[in-house]
C-alpha positions in Angstrom: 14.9 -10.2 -46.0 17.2 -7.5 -46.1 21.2 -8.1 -47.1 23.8 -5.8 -45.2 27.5 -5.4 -46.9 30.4 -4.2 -45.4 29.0 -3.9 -41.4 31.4 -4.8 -38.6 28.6 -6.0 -36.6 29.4 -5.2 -32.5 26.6 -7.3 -31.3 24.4 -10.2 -32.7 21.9 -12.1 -31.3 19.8 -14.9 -32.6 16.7 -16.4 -30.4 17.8 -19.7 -28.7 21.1 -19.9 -29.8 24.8 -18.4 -28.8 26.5 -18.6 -31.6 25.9 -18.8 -35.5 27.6 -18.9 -38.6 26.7 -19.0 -42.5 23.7 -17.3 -43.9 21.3 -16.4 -41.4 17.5 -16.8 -41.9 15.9 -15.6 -39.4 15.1 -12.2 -37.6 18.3 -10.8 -36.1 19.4 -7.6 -33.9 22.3 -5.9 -35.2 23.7 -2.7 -33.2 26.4 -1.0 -34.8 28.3 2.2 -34.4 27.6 5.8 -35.9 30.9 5.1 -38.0 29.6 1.3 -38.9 26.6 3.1 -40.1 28.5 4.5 -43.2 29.4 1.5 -45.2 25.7 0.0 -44.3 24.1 -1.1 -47.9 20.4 -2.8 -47.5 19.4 -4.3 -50.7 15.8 -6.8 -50.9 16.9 -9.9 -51.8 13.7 -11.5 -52.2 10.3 -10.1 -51.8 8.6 -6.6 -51.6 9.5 -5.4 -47.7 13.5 -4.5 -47.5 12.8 -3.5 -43.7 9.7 -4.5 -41.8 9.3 -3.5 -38.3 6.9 -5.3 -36.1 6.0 -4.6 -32.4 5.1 -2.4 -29.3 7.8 -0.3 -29.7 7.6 3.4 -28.0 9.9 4.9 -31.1 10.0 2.2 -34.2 12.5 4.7 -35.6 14.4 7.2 -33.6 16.8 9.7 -35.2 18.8 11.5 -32.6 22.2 13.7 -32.4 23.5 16.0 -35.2 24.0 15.5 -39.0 25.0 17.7 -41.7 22.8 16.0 -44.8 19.2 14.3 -44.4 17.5 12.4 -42.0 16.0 10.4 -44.9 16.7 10.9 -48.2 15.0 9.5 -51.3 17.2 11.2 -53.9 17.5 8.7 -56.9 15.0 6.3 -56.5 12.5 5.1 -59.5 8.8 6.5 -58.6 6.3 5.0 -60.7 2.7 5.9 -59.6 -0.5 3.4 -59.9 -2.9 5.7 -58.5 -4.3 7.2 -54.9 -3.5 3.1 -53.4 -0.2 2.8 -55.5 3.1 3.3 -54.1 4.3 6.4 -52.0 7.4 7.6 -50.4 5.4 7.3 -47.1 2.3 5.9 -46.6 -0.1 6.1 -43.7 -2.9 3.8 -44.2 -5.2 3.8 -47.3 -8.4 5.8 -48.1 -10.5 2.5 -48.0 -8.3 1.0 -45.0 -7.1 4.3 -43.0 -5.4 4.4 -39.6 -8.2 4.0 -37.2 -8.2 5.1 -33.0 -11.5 6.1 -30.8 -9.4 8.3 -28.1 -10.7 11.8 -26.7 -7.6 13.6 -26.9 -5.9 15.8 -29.8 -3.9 13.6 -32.3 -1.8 14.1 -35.2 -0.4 11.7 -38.1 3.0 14.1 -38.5 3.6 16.4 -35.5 6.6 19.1 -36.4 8.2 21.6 -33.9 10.6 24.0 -34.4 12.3 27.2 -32.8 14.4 29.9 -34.4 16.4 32.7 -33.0 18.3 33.7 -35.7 18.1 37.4 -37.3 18.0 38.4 -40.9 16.0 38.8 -44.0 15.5 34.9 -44.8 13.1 32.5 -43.4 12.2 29.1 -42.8 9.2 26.8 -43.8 8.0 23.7 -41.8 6.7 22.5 -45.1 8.4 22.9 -48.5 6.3 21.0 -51.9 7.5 21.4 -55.6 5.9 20.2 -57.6 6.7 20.6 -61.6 5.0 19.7 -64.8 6.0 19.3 -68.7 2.9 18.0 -69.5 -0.8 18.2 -69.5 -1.3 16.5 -66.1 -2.4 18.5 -63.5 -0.9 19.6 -60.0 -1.8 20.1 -56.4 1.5 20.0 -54.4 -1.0 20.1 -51.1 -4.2 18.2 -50.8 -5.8 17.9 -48.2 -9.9 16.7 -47.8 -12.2 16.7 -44.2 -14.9 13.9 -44.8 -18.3 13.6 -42.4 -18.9 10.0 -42.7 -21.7 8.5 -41.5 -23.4 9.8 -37.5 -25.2 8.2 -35.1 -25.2 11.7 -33.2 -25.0 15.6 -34.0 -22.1 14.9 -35.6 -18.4 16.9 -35.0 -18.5 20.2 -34.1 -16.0 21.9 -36.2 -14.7 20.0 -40.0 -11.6 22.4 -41.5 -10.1 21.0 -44.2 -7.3 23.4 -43.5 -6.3 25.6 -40.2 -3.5 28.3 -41.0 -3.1 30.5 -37.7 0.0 33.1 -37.2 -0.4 34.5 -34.0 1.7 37.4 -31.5 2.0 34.4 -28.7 3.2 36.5 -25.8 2.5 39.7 -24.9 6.4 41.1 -25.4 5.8 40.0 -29.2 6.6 42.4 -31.8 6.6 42.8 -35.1 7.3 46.0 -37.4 6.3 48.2 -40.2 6.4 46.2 -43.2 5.9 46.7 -47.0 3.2 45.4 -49.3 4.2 41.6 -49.8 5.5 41.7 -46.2 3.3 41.4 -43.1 1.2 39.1 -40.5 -1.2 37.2 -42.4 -2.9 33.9 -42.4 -2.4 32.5 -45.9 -0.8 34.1 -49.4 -1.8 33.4 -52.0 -0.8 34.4 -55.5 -0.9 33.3 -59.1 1.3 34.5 -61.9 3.3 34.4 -64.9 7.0 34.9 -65.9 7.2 37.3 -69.1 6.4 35.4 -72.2 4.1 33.1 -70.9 1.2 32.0 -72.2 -2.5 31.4 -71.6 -5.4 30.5 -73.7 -8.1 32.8 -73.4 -10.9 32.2 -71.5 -8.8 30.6 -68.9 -9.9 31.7 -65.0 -7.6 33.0 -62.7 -7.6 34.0 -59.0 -5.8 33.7 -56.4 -8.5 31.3 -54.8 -11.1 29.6 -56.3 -14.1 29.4 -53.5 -17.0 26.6 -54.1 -19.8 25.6 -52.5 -22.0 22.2 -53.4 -24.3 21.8 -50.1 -26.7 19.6 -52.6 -29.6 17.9 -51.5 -32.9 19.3 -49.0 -31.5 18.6 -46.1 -28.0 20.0 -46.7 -29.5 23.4 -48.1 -32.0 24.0 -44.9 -28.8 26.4 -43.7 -28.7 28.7 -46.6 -29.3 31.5 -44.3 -26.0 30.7 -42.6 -24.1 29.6 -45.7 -21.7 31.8 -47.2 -18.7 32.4 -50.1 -16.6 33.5 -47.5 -17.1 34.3 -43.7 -15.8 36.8 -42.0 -15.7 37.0 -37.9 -13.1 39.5 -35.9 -12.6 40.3 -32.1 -10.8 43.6 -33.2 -11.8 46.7 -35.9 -9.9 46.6 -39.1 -9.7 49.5 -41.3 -11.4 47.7 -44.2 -13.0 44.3 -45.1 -10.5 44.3 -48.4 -7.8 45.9 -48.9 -6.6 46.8 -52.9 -2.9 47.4 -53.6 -2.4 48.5 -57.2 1.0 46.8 -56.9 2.3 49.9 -59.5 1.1 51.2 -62.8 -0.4 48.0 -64.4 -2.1 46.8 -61.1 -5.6 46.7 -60.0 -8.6 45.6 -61.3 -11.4 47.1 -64.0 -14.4 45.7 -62.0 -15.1 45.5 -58.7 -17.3 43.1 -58.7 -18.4 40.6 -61.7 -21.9 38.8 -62.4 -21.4 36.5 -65.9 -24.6 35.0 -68.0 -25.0 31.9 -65.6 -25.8 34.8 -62.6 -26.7 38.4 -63.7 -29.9 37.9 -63.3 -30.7 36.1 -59.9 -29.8 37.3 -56.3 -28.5 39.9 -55.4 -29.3 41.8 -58.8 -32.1 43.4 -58.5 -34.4 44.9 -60.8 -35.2 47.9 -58.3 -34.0 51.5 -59.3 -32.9 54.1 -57.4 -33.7 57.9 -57.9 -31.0 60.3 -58.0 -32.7 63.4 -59.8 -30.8 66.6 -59.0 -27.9 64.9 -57.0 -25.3 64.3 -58.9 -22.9 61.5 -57.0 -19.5 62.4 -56.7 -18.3 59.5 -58.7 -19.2 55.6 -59.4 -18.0 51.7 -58.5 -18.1 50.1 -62.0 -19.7 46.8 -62.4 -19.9 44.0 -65.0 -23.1 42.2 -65.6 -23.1 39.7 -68.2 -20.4 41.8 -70.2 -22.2 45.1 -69.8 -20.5 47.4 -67.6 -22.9 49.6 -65.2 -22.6 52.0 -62.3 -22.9 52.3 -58.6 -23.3 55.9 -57.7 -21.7 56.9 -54.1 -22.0 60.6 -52.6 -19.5 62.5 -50.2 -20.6 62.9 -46.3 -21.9 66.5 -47.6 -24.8 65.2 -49.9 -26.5 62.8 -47.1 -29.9 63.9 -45.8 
C-alpha cells in the first residue's frame, strides 16, 4: 500500500461507503490536479508493489499535455542486479514466463513515433543507451536474441534478430551530397580508441563480429544457401565494399585474412595459375597463416 503526503485530494471514493475518515485500507481513487501533482510523495509502506494496477483498462498509464523534464524519471534510485530474472527499471515478462498472445496481426512490446521538422546540423535518436564500465565486466548496451522454439509446422518465415531500414518514403524526398561519415545507410558501426589507450595484444577488433553455429545434420543440409554475409539489391551500386583510407594512417595491410585454424580449407586452393610472359600490372596482398602472398590482376589491355 502506497502512502501519499501533502495531496489536496478533489475527489475520493471508497466502494460502499460515502464518507470516510482515519487511515484508509483499502483500494481508493484519488484524482487530483496537474498543480496537486507536485507535492505528490509515494513511499511503500509495507510490502514490495508501491503501485499495482489491476484491470481492463484501455491505457493503465496515460501521459498527455506538455512538460519541460521527464515523463519518467529514475534519476537516484539504488539498482542492484540479481541476474537476467532480477530486478529492472521495466520489466515485460520473464525469459521462462514471457508475455504470451496467438493473434495474426503485427505487434510490438514498445511502439515509438516521432516527427521532426526542424533544420540544422544536429539530430535526434529514438533510442539513446550508455552504458559505462570501470571494471572487468562486460557490456552490451543493446541485446536483442530471435528464438525458433519448438514447430508443429514449417515454421516462421522470416527470424531477424534485428531490422534497421532508412528509407526515401515519398517520392519528393531528398537528401544531399554528403561527406565520408555522413550519408544514407543502414547501420554504423565503429570501434575505436581515444589517444593513450590501451590494448593487449592479440585482442580482435572489427567493426562487426559475424558468426555462424548451424550445428547438427539437419541444420547444415542448407550450406549451399548459408552465408558470412548476404547481399541482395534491386538497384546497381558502384561497388560491393567501399574503402575510405580516412587520411594518412587509414586503410588496411590485407585485404583479406586466412589465420592457422583456416588457411588451408575452402576457398584456398592448392591450384596454380600460369602467368609466364604477362606480367600483371600489380597485386591484392593476402595473409595466410602469417605469410603474406599475391593476387595478380591485369589492365583491360592484357585480356585475351
Amino acid at each position: 500500500m502506497a502512502r501519499f503526503n501533502k495531496l489536496k485530494v478533489k475527489k475520493l471514493y471508497l466502494t460502499g461507503q460515502d464518507k470516510t475518515k482515519g487511515q484508509l485500507s483499502k483500494e481508493v481513487l484519488v484524482t487530483a490536479s496537474a498543480d496537486d501533482l507536485n507535492s505528490l510523495v509515494g513511499a511503500a509502506t509495507s510490502g514490495t508493489t508501491g503501485l499495482a494496477l489491476a484491470g481492463a483498462y484501455v491505457d493503465a498509464i496515460k501521459i498527455s499535455g506538455s512538460f519541460t523534464g521527464d515523463g519518467i524519471d529514475f534519476t537516484g534510485i539504488t539498482y542492484v542486479p540479481t541476474g537476467s530474472n532480477g530486478p529492472s527499471l521495466i520489466r515485460c515478462g520473464t525469459y521462462a514466463s514471457p508475455l504470451t498472445h496467438a493473434v495474426e496481426a503485427q505487434s510490438g512490446l514498445m511502439r515509438w513515433y516521432m516527427t521532426t521538422s526542424a533544420n540544422g546540423t544536429s539530430y535526434d535518436r529514438g533510442l539513446f543507451v550508455c552504458l559505462k564500465t570501470t571494471g572487468t565486466k562486460s557490456i552490451f548496451p543493446v541485446a536483442a536474441l530471435a528464438e525458433v522454439k519448438a514447430q508443429t509446422g514449417a515454421g516462421p518465415l522470416s527470424a531477424m534478430a534485428g531490422q534497421f531500414i532508412t528509407m526515401l518514403q515519398d517520392s519528393t524526398s531528398k537528401m544531399p551530397a554528403s561527406g565520408v561519415t555522413n550519408g544514407q545507410f543502414g547501420i554504423w558501426a565503429k570501434v575505436g580508441a581515444t589517444s593513450g589507450a590501451t590494448t593487449t595484444v592479440g585482442l580482435r577488433t572489427a567493426p562487426i563480429w559475424l558468426d555462424i553455429q548451424m550445428n547438427g545434420a539437419n541444420a547444415t543440409t542448407n550450406e549451399a544457401t548459408t552465408w558470412g554475409i548476404f547481399m541482395s539489391s534491386g538497384s546497381r551500386g558502384q561497388a560491393f565494399v567501399g574503402f575510405n583510407g580516412g587520411g594518412i594512417s587509414g586503410g588496411f595491410n590485407y585485404l583479406f585474412e586466412w589465420d592457422s585454424t583456416c588457411y588451408n580449407k575452402d576457398p584456398i586452393s592448392s591450384s596454380t595459375v600460369d602467368c609466364t610472359g604477362n606480367d600483371s600490372d600489380g597485386s591484392i596482398k593476402i595473409l595466410l597463416n602469417s605469410t603474406v602472398y599475391y593476387i595478380p590482376y591485369f589492365g583491360a589491355g592484357k585480356l585475351n
